[in-house]
C-alpha positions in Angstrom: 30.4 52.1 270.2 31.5 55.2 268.7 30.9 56.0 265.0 33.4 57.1 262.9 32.8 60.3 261.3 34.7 62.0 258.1 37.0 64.8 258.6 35.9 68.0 256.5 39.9 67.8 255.4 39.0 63.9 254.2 35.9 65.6 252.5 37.9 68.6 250.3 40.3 66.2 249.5 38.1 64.0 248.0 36.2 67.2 246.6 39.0 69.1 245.2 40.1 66.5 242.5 36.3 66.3 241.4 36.2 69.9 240.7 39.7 69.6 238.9 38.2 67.1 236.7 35.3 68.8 236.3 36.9 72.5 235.4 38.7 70.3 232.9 35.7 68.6 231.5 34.2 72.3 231.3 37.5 73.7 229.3 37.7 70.8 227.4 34.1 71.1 226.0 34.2 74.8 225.7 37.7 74.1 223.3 35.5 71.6 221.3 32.6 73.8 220.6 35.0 76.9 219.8 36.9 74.6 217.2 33.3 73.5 215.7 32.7 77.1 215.5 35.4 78.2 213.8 35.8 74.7 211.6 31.6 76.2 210.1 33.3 79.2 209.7 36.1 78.1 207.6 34.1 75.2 205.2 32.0 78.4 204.1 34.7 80.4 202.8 35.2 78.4 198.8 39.0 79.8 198.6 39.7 77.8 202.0 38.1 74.5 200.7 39.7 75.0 197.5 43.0 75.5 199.1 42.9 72.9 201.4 41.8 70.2 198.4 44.8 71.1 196.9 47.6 70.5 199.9 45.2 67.2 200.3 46.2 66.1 196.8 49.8 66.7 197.4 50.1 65.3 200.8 48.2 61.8 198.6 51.3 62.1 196.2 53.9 62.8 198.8 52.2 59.2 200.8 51.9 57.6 197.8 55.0 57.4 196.3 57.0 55.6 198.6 54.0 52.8 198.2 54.6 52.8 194.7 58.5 52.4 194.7 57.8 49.3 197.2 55.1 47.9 195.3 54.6 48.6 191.7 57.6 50.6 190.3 61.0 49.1 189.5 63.7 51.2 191.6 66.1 51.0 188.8 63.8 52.5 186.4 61.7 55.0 188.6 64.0 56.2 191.3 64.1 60.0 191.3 67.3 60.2 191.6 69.2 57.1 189.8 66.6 55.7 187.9 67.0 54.7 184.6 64.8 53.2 181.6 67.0 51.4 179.5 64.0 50.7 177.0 64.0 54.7 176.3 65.5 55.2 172.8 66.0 59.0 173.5 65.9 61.3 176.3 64.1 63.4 176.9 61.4 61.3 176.3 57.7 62.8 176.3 54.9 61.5 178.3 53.7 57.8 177.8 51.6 55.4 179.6 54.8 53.5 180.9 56.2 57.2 182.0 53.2 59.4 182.4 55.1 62.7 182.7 58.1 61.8 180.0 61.5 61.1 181.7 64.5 63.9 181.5 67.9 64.0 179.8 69.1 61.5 182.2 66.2 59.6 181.3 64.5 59.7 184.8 60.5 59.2 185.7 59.3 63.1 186.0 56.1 61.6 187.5 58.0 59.9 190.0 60.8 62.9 190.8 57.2 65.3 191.3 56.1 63.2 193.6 59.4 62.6 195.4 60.0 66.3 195.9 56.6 66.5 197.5 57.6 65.6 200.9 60.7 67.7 201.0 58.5 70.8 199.9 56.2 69.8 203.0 58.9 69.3 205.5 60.2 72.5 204.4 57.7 74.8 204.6 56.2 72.6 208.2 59.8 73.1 210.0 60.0 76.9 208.8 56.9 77.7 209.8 57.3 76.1 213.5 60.5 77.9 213.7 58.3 81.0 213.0 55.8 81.1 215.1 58.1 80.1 218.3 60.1 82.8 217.6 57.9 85.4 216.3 54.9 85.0 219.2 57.7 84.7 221.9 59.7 88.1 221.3 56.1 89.5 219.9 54.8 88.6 223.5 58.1 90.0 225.5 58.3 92.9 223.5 54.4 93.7 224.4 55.1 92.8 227.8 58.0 94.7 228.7 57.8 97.6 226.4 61.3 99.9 226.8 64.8 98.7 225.1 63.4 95.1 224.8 61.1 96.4 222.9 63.2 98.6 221.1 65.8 96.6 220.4 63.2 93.6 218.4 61.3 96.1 216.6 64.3 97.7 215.1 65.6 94.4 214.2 62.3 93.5 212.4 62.7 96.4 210.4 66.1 95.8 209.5 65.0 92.2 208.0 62.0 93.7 206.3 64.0 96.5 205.0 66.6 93.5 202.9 65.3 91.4 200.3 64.5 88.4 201.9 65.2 86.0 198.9 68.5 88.3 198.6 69.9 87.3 201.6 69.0 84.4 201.2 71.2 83.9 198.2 74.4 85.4 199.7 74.1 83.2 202.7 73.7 79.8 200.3 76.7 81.1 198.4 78.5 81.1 201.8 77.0 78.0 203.4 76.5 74.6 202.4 72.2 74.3 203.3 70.1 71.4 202.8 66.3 71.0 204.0 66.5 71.3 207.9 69.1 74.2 207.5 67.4 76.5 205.3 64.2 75.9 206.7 65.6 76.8 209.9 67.3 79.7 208.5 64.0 80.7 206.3 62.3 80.6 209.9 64.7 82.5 212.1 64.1 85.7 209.0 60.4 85.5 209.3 60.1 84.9 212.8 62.4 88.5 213.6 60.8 90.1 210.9 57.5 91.2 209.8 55.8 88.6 211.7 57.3 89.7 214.9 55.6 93.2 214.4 51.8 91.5 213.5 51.9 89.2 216.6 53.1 92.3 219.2 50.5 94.5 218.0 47.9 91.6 218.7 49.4 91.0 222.2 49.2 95.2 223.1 45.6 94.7 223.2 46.0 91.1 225.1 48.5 93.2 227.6 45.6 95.9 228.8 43.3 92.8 229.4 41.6 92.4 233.1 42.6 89.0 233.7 46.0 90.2 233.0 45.8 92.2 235.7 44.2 90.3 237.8 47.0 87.2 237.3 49.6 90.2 238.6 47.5 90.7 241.3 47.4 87.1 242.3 51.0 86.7 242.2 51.8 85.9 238.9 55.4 85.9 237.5 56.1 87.7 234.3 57.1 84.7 233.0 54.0 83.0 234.1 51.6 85.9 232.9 53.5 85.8 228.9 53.5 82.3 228.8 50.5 81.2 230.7 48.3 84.3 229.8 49.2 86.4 226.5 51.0 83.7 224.4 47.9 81.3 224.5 45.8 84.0 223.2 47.9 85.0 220.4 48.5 81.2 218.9 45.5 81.7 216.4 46.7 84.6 214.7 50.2 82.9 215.1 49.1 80.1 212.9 47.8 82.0 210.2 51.3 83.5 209.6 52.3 80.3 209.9 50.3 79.3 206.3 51.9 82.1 204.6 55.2 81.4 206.1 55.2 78.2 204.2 54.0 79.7 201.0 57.5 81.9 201.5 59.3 78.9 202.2 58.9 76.8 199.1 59.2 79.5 197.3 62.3 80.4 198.4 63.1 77.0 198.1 62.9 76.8 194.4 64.2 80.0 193.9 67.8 78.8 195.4 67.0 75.3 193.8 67.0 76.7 190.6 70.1 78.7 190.6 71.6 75.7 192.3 72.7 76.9 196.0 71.2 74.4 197.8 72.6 70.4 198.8 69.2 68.8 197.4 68.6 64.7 196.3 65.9 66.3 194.5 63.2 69.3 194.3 61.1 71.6 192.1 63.4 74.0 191.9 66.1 71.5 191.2 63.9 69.7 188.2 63.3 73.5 186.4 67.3 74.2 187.2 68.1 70.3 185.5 66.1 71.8 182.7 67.4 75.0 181.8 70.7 73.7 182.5 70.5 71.3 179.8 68.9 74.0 177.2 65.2 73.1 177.4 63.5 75.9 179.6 62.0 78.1 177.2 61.3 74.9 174.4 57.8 74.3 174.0 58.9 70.7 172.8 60.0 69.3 176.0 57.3 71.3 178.3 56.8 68.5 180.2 60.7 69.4 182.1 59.1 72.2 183.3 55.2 72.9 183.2 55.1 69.9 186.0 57.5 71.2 188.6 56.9 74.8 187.8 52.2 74.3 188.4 53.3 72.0 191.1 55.4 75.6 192.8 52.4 77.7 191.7 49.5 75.4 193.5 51.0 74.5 196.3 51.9 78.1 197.3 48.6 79.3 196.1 46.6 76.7 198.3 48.5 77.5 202.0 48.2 81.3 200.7 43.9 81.0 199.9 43.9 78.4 203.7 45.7 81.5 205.1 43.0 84.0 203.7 40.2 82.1 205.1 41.8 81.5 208.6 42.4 85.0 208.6 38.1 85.1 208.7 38.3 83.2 211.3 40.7 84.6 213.8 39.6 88.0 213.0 36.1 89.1 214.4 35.5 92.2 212.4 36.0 90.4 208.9 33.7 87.3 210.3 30.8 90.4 211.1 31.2 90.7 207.6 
């Protein structure tokens, strides 16, 4: 009786998927031992760890809170935004054990409005810089990539938004438009990602452009679209996120810059708290420094940690300052 004997087409059938798997394996491990690399690299710059301590202490606060008004805080007294302590005899009152940070003329927790505006400060600076570095590594890569009036046309649009102030326009288009979180980070993301950080990210994907396996994916057969998106915008992600650190570093400040002249739709903020104050007369007292020192460090660190994370990424995506 006849034996039955595999096809070579059963046998690369059966052999193709195992050298998928195995290509992925391969990529995969190769991924992990980059990010270990580059993870070394970052723990030895001090201004990165420092940095990142920081955004860890206000991403506790920002988790925290909500725990607390569930738990251990009396809504009535400690909400941000309604609360109210009856047992105050005058507001504002300055810091005590029952309200650590003092309370403000409307006799609200400070402590508990800090650590309130924490998340919105994160969601805005997460969403701008998203919207950033879509936008600013997509027309960075096209403009690489097709060179001519594309090109043309993006660059001279960067430097139109690099030539205005960007807090300036910023202003005039809160004066026109109602904004609240998602819009102006939006907004604050759409002027960074046409702008400067348009012009950073081409000049990193020139280089990626004259690249052999660039060439060699035309070769093969590949699309344009294939070759920007499969090809040059992988490679320029790193440098993508570092702008992406200082984008949020822009965006909260920006933030309480419009907070505090009071042109944006906010429950509550930094900017908003030092705005509450000096519109009530107590910005420059050094009496009631507890309305502003808070809200006004809290602006200063958080802005200064993404900034020093940004410096030390920037040692890590850059070869010639890791030779260093």
């Amino acid at each position: 009786m006849p034996t039955a004997t595999a096809s070579p087409s059963s046998d690369a059938g059966q052999l193709a998927p195992l050298g998928a798997t195995a290509l992925l394996r391969m990529r995969l491990q190769a991924i992990g031992r980059e990010l270990r690399e580059n993870w070394r690299i970052f723990l030895e710059n001090r201004i990165g760890v420092i940095g990142l301590g920081i955004i860890a202490v206000f991403l506790a606060l920002a988790v925290v809170h909500p725990i607390l008004m569930a738990t251990v805080w009396d809504r009535n007294i400690y909400d941000p935004v309604l609360g109210f302590d009856p047992s105050v005899a005058a507001n504002p009152a300055p810091p005590s054990v029952r309200h650590p940070l003092g309370t403000d003329p409307q006799g609200r927790d400070v402590l508990s409005q800090l650590m309130f505006s924490t998340r919105s400060e994160f969601a805005l600076g997460i969403i701008a810089a998203l919207v950033t570095v879509v936008i600013a590594t997509t027309v960075g890569a096209v403009s690489a990539y097709f060179g001519g009036w594309i090109d043309a046309l993006f660059m001279r649009l960067a430097d139109l938004i690099m030539m205005l102030p960007f807090v300036s326009i910023l202003i005039v288009l809160s004066a026109l438009f109602e904004l609240q979180i998602l819009e102006l980070a939006v907004l604050i993301g759409i002027l960074a990602g046409f702008g400067g950080d348009t012009i950073v990210i081409k000049a990193q994907a020139l280089s990626i452009k004259v690249r052999a396996y660039i060439e060699a994916a035309r070769v093969a057969g590949g699309n344009d679209l294939h070759i920007i998106f499969h090809h040059i915008v992988p490679n320029l992600l790193p440098i993508s996120f570092l702008y992406m650190m200082f984008t949020v570093t822009d965006a909260v400040f920006s933030e309480a810059v419009l907070s505090f002249f009071g042109l944006i739709n906010l429950r509550m903020s930094w900017g908003l708290m030092i705005h509450l104050a000096e519109v009530n007369g107590y910005l420059l007292r050094l009496d009631t420094w507890w309305l502003v020192l808070p809200p006004g460090l809290a602006i200063t660190l958080l802005c200064s940690s993404f900034y020093l994370v940004g410096r030390a990424l920037d040692e890590v995506v850059n070869p010639r300052l890791r030779r260093r």
